[in-house]
N, C-alpha and C positions, 0 to 999 in steps of 0.2 A: 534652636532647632525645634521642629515642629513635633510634636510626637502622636503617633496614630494608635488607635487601641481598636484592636479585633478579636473575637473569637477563634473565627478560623479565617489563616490569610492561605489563598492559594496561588503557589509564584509560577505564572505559566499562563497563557490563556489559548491553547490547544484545544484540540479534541479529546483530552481529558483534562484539563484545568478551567475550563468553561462550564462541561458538564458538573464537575464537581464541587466547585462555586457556587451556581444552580441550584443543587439537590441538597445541599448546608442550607442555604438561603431558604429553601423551601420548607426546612425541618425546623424553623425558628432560628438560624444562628444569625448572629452579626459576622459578615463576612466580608473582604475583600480581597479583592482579585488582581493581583501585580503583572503588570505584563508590558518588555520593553519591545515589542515589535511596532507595527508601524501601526496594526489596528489590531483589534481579537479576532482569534478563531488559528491561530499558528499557523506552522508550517503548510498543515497540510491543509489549510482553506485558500494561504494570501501564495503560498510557491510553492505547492504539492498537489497532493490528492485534485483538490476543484482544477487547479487552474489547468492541468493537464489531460483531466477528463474532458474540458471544453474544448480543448485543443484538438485531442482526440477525436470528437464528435465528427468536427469538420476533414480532418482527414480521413473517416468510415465514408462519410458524403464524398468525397472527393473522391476514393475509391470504385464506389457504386456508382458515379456517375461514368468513370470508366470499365465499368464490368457489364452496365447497361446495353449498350454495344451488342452483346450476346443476343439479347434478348428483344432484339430488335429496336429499340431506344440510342438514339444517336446524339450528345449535347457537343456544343462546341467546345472547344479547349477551355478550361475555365484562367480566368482572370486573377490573379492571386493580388490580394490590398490588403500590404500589411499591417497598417496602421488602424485599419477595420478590426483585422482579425485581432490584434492586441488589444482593440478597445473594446470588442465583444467578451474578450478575457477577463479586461478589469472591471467592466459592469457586471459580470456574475459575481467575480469575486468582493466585488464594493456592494455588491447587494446584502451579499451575506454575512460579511463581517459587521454593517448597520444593521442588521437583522440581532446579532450577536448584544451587541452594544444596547439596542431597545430593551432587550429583554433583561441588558442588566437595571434598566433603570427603572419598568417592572417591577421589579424584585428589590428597589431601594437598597442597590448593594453599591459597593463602591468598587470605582474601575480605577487603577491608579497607572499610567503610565513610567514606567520607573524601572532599574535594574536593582533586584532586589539580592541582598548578600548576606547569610545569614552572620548576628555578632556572637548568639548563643541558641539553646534551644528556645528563647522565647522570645528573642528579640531579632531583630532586622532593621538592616537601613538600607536606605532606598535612595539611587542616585535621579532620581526624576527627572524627566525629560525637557523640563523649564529650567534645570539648572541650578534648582535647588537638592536639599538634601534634606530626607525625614529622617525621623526613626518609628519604627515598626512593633510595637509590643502586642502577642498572641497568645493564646491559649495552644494551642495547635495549628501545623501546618503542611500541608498536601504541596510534594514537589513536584511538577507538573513540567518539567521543563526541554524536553522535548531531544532531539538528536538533530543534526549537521550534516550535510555531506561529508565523505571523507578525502580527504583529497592529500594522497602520499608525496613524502616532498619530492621524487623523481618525478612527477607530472607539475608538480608548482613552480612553474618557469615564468611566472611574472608577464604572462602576456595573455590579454582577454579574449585572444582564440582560443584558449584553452577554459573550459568551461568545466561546473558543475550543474547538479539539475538545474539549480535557483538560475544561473546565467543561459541555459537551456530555452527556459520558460518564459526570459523576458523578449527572445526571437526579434533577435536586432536587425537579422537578414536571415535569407535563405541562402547558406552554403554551397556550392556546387558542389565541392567533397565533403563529407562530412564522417571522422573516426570515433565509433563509440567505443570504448574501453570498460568492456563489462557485458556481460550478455544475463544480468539478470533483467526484473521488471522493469525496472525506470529505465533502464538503457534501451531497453525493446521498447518500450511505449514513446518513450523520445523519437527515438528512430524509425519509427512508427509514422510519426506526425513531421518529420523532416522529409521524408522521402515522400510521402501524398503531396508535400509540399513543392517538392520537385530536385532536393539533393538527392547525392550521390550514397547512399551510405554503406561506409563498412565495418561490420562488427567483430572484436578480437576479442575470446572469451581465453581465459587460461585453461579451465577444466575441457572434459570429452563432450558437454553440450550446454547450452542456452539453458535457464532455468533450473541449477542442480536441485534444487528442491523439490523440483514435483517429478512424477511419475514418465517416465518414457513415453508410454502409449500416449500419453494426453501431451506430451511436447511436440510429439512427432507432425500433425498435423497443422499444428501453428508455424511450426518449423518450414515444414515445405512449403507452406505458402509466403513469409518474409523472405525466402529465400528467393524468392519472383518477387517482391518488392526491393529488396536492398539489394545492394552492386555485389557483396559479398560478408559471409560468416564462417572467420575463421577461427575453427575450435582448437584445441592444444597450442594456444598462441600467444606469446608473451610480448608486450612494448615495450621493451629496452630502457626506450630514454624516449624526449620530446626536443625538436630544439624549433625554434625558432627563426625565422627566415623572411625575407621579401616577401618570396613567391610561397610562403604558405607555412605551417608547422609541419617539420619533416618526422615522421614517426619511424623510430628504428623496431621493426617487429623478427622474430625469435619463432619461428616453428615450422610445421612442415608444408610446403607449396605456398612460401609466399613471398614478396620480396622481401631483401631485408633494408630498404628503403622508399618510404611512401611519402608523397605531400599532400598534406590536406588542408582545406581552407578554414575549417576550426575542426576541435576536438572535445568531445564531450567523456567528462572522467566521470562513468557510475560501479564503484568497484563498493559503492557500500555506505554507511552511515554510523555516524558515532555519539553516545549519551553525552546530553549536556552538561556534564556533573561536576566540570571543572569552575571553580573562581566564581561559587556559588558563596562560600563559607561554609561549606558542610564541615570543614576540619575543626570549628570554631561549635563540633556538635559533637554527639554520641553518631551518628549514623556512619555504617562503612562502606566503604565503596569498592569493588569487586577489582582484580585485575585489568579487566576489560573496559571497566570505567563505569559499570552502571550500579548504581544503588543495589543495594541488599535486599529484597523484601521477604515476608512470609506469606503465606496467600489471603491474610488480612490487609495485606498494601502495608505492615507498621514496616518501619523502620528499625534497627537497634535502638533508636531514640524514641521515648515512652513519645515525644512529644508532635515526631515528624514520618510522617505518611509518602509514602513517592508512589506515583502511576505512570504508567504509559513510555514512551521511549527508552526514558532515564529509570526505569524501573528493570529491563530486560528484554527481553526479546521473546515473539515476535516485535516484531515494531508495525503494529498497525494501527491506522486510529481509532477504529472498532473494539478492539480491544483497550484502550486506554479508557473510552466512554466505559465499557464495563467493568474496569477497575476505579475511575473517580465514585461509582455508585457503590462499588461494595466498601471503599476507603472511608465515605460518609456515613452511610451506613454501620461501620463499625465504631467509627470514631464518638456518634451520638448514645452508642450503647445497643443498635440491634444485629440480631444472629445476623451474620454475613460472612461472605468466605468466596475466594476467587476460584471455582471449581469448575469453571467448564471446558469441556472435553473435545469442543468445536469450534474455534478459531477459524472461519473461513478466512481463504488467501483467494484475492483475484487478483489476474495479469490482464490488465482493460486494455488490450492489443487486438485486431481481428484475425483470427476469431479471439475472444477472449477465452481464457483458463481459470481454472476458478476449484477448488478442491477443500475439504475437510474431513475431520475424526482423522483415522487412521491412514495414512497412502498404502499401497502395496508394497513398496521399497521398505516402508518400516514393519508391515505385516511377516513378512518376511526375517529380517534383521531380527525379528523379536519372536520368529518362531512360534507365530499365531496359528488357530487352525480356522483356516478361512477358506470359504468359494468368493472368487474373483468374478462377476458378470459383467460383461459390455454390450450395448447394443450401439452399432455404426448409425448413424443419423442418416445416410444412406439409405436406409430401411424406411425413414419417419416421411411421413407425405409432407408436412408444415417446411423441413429441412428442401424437401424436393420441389415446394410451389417457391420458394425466397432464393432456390439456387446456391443453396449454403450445406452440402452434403458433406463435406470434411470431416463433420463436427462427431462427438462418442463421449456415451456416457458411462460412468463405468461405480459400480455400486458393490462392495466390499462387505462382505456377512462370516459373523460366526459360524461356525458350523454348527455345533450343539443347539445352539438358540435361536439361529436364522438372525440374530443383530445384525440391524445395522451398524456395521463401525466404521468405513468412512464414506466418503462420494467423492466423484470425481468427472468433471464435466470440462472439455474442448468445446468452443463453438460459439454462435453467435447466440449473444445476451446469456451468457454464461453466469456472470455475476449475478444476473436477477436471480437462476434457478437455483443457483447453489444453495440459496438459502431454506429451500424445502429439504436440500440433506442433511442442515446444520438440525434443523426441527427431529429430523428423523434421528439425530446418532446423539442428541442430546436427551431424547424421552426415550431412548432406546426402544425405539420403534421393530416392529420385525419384521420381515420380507412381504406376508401378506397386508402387513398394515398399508404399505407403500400401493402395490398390488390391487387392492380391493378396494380402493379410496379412487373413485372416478375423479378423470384427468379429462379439458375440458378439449376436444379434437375438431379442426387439428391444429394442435400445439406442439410445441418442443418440449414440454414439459412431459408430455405423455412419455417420452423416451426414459426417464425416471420408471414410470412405471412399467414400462414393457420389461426395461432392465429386472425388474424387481421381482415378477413375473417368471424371466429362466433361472428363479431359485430355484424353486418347486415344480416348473410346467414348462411349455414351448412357448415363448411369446408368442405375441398372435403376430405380428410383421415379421417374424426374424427367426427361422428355423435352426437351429443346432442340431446335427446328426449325434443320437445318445453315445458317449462313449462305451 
């Protein structure tokens, strides 16, 4: 058997097992990089994040081409070519995973195709994807190894109507009916991209709305408008069971105004995701693994084990791949011997749905919960001329301040290109920025962005578009 010698091996080639690999590589290490999927860059490049943001794209275009109409722009029915659309998908996604792969060769690091299992903390074997078998001996090792859909056994009825994201994203056909089961992000954005496409969709959330995580005010308006795009969004509502049929998967649903039998032409199950931490060999270590299934860590990324580091999915939650990049950097970082430490207080969340949702620092619902003293400020984008010339007025910003200090502690942003803005809140609540800093820092008009700053603005004064009578 072949035996491989590294410094630092990282098993995973994600959006934190890539970066991490990288930034070792970069500091002098010998490294390599194990990864049994089909190229680098995980989940969230080859069946996540990219492939559904492309997907996305074209149902916003597809939208706009009917909301055009309004505005006196009239295009014919458009032509849907699925075999295009999928292969516009795989050439982003084939773009970047060879982009990934160049840079490791670059960096004269080695990429090993292989499922790697740990034998102790310093050793590893690798079932290789030619059919051979290594062993693996390291100094240290970053687990990198990502999450799963979850898919509960009462929806695992053995028939590929029934889907999860990954089977979502490879859009075999356009369903006429189509049941999402979940109404967080990837359920909405799926359903998103189904229904521009011309299903039927309907959504069955268990909880009282869409998106429990973020803030009301900023769901509301997303809210109203899927609800003009999908057939229906039933909240307080449970799926029974799933069965199986000729004429379609018949879904038994549980709540109030609905039948308690529906058929649908497939089903998409997004009720959540789970760390990859099983049938790794971690029990063959010091490291432990939580209840829930995800590694342990401290906010240096170690493990219980002196020897072995975890980031990103399999590390905790959030589960974003933003966050995974910023812990492979502080994991290397520490591991070479410099001050680092996973301490930031802004974790932006976007929902790439239109309008998109997009929020960080603190929401109101935790401001609240935690008995913070805070002024809440909004300004409606109704108000913003940039929101009134693009015909996108739904959209509200909503900017979260200490009282004592004027801090910023969180942001919160509805609307279109949500995602891009957010990141000026993440800036502000991570340099603890304060009401006039936002305020008195010229914003370039007319943009969306200004609405940050008018927001910022009825700390201290009247914005200048948006009158509040003084209490």
């Amino acid at each position: 058997m072949e035996t491989l010698q590294a410094e630092v091996v990282v098993l995973g080639a994600g959006p934190g097992g890539y970066p991490a690999a990288f930034e070792a590589a970069d500091k002098g290490k010998k490294v390599i990089l194990v990864s049994d999927d089909v190229a680098p860059g995980g989940v969230c490049l080859i069946r996540g994040c990219i492939p559904s943001k492309a997907l996305l794209h074209v149902a916003k275009l597809l939208n706009e081409a009917k909301e055009a109409k309004e505005w006196g722009v009239t295009f014919e029915p458009p032509q849907i070519d699925l075999d295009k659309l999928r292969g516009f998908k795989e050439k982003v996604v084939g773009q970047l995973t060879g982009g990934i792969s160049g840079l490791c060769k670059s960096r004269k690091m080695e990429l090993v195709e292989a499922r790697g299992s740990f034998l102790d903390s310093h050793t590893m074997q690798l079932a290789c994807k030619d059919g051979t078998t290594k062993r693996l001996n390291f100094e240290t090792a970053i687990v990198a190894t990502g999450s799963q859909p979850a898919m509960p056994p009462i929806f695992n009825i053995g028939d590929e109507r029934v889907m999860d994201s990954t089977g979502a994203l490879e859009l075999k056909d356009v369903p006429g009916r189509l049941l999402v089961i979940g109404g967080g992000y990837i359920g909405l954005e799926m359903g998103s991209v189904y229904a521009a496409l011309g299903s039927e969709v309907t959504v069955v959330e268990m909880t009282d709305g869409i998106l429990p995580g973020a803030d009301r005010d900023l769901v509301r308006p997303l809210q109203k408008r899927l609800e003009q795009q999908f057939h229906a969004i039933h909240l307080e509502t449970k799926v029974a069971s799933l069965k199986a049929t000729d004429a379609g998967i018949v879904a038994s649903l549980e709540g109030k105004d609905v039948e308690p039998e529906v058929t649908f032409d497939r089903v998409l199950v997004s009720v959540g995701r789970r760390p990859n931490a099983r049938d790794i060999g971690l029990e063959n270590t010091k490291v432990k693994v939580n209840e829930r299934g995800f590694i342990e860590v401290n906010n240096k990324q170690q493990t219980a084990d002196p020897a072995i580091y975890a980031i990103g999915d399999v590390a905790g939650e959030p589960m974003l791949a933003h966050k995974a990049t910023r812990e492979a950097k502080v994991a290397v970082d520490v591991l070479v011997g410099e001050p680092a430490a996973f301490d930031n207080i802004a974790i932006p969340a976007v929902v790439f749905t239109d309008p998109e949702l997009a929020w960080c620092g603190v929401t109101e619902a935790e401001a609240k919960q935690q008995k913070l003293d805070v002024t809440v400020v909004r300004f409606p984008w109704a108000a913003s001329g940039r929101a009134q010339s693009i015909g996108r007025t739904e959209g509200l910003t909503k900017l979260i301040f200490e009282n004592k200090t004027e801090r910023v502690l969180g942001v919160g942003i509805v609307g279109v290109g949500a995602g891009e803005m957010i990141a000026e809140g993440v800036l502000a609540v991570e340099t603890a920025a304060v009401a006039r800093d936002l305020a008195e820092s010229i914003h370039a008009h007319p943009t969306l962005s200004e609405t940050i700053m008018e927001s910022a603005e009825s700390m201290f004064a009247q914005a200048t578009h948006y009158y509040r009578p003084k209490k």
